[in-house]
N, C-alpha and C positions, 0 to 999 in steps of 0.2 A: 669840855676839852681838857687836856691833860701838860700843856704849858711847853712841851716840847721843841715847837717850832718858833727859836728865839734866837736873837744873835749871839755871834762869838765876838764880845767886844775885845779882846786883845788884837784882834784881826783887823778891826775895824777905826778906820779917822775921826777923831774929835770930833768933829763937824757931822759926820755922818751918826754918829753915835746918839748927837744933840737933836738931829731930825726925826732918826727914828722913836727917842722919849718922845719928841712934842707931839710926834701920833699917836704913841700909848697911852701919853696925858690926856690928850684928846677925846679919845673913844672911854676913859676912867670919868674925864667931866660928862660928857652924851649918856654913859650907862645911870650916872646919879641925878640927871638933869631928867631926863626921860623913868629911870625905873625905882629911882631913891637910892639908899645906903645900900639896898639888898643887891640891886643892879651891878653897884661900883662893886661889891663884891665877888661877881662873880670876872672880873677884867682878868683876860689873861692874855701871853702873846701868840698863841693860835690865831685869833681874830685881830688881832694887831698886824700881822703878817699877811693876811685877806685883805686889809681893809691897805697896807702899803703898796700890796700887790696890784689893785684894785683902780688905784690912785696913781701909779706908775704907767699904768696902762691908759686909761681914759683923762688924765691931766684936768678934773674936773674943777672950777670957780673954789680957794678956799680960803678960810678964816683963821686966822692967829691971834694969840692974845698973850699976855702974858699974866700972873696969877698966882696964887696963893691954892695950898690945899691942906687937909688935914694929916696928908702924909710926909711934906716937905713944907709946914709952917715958916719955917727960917727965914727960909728968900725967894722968890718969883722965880716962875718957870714957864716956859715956852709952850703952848697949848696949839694943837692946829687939828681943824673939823674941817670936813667937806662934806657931799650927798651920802658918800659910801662910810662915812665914820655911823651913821647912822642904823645902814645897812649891818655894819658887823658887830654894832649895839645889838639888834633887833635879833642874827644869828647867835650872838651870844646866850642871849635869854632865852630863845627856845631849844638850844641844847643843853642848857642848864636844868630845865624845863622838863625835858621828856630824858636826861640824868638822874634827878631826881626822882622820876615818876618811877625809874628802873632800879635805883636802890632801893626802895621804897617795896617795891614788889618782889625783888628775891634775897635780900638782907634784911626785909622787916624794918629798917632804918627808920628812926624816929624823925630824924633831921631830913632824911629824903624825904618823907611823909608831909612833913612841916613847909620844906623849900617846895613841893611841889603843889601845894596849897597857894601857897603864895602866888607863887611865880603862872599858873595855868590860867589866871584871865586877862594877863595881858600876854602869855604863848598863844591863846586863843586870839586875841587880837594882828599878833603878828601874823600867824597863821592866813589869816582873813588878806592878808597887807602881800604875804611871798605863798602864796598856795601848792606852787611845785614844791618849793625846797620842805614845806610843813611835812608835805603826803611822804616824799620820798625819806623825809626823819625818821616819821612813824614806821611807816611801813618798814625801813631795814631795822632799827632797832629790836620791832617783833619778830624778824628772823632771826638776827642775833639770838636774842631769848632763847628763841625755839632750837639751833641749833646746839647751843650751852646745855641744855637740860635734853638733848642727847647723844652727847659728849663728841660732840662732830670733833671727828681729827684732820679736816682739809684745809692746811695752811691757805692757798687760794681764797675757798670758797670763803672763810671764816672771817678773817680778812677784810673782802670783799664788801662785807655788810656797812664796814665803817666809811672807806672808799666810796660805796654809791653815792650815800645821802651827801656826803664833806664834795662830790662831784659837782651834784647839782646847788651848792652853797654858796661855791667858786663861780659857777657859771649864773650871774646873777641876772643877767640879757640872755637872749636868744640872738647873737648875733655873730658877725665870722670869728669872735675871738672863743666861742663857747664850747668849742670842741678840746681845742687847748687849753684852756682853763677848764673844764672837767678832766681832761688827763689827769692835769697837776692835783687837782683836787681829793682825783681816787687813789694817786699812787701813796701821795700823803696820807689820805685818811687810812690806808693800809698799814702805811709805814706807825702811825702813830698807835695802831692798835697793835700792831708784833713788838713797839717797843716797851707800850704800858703792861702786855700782856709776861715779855721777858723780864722786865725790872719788880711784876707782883708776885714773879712763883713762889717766894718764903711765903708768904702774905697769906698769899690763897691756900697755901697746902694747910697752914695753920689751921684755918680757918673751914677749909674743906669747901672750897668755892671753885669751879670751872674757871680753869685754865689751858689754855690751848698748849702749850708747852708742858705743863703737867702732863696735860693726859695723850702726847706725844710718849712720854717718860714710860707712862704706864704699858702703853703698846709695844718698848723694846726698841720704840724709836728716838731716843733720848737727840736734843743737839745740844751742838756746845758753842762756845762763843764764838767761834771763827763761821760755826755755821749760819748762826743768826743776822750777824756781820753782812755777811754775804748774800744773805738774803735783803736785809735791809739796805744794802748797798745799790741794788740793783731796783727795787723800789725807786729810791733818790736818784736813781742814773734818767727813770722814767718822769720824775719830778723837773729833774734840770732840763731834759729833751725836749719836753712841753713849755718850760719857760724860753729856750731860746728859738722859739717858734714863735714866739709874740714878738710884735715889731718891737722897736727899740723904746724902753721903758725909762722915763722918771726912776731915780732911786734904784739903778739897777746894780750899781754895788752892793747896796744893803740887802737887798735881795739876794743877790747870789753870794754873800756873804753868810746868811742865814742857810740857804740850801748847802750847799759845799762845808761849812766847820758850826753853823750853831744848832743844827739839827742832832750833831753827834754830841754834843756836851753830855746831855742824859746819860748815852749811852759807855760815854768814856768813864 
């Protein structure tokens, strides 16, 4: 994942600000307690935001501590775990997992080579543990691929590959909330691939790697900010529509605090 979907702490009250670390702390201890140093490293607040979302919804039994870490030694901090900090541990590492497997495969990356060593027998095991959400990784990932190398120009479709899988990630039940929670899921994973995809054009052209905006550019269909804006605005319009269709949530500021001003940080 690519760290995008974070709050906008100016926006946001002390209190609420404190809750939402103690679940990023949270799922930071579950990643090193479950996958070691390599785990905690891969924490970021996409799955932080799953796991809020997650936990807003289903109000599940949970655990707070307070604690020491090697990132804030100074003074103790607020830690809190539940069934779903677990869950978006386990989502983390297999998309770190089959990330790696994909840098690894069309940059040659040593380091995606190395992480996805590592990391591919306990993705195999998680796999084993969420069987939809594993298939449905894989499988759009290798369309992704395939449509990259050749040189698909359908903002929609192209899009769409990240959407699926982040769908079914969201929708971690099969139950009445799983319709609306794969909305939110796909619009998002949409959204977060046109915004990593607009913020690497220098990057890629350098480089000579597929870019859906590049190769827009090259077609004579160049966008510009207002257009991409607009595009991704209307993404997040289908993000918020799905979230206020779920009953009344645990932490629903922080939420739509993140939807509505910390999704746009990146992009500001």
């Amino acid at each position: 994942m690519f760290g995008y979907i974070t709050v906008y702490d100016k926006e946001l009250k002390i209190k609420d600000y404190e809750l939402y670390r103690s679940y990023y702390c949270g799922l930071c201890h579950v990643l090193k307690k479950q996958y070691g140093r390599t785990g905690q490293m891969l924490l970021n607040y996409d799955m932080t935001f799953l796991l809020l979302l997650l936990t807003g919804l289903y109000e599940p039994e949970e655990q707070s501590f307070e604690g020491r870490c090697i990132v804030h030694p100074a003074r103790k901090h607020a830690f809190r775990t539940n069934e779903f900090t677990q869950y978006a541990a386990d989502m983390t590492v297999l998309l770190a997992c089959e990330k790696a497997r994909d840098d690894w495969r069309d940059e040659h990356s040593v380091r995606g080579r190395a992480l996805f060593a590592v990391l591919r027998p306990k993705a195999l095991q998680i796999a084993r543990r969420w069987p939809r959400q594993a298939k449905s990784l894989h499988r759009n990932v290798q369309l992704l691929a395939e449509a990259e190398k050749r040189q698909d120009e359908d903002i929609d479709r192209v899009s769409a590959y990240t959407g699926s899988f982040l769908a079914e990630i969201f929708a971690r039940e099969e139950d009445a909330w799983a319709g609306s929670l794969r909305q939110l899921g796909f619009y998002l994973g949409k959204y977060i691939y046109l915004l990593d995809a607009w913020e690497d054009r220098e990057k890629d052209r350098e480089k000579g790697n597929y870019n859906l905006f590049l190769v827009l550019e090259q077609k004579g269909r160049s966008l510009t900010e207002e257009d991409v804006k607009e595009i991704l605005t209307d993404m997040m319009a289908h993000c918020v529509g799905a979230l206020e269709r779920l009953p009344a949530l645990a932490h629903e500021q922080i939420l739509k605090n993140i939807l509505y001003a910390g999704v746009w940080v990146k992009f500001r």
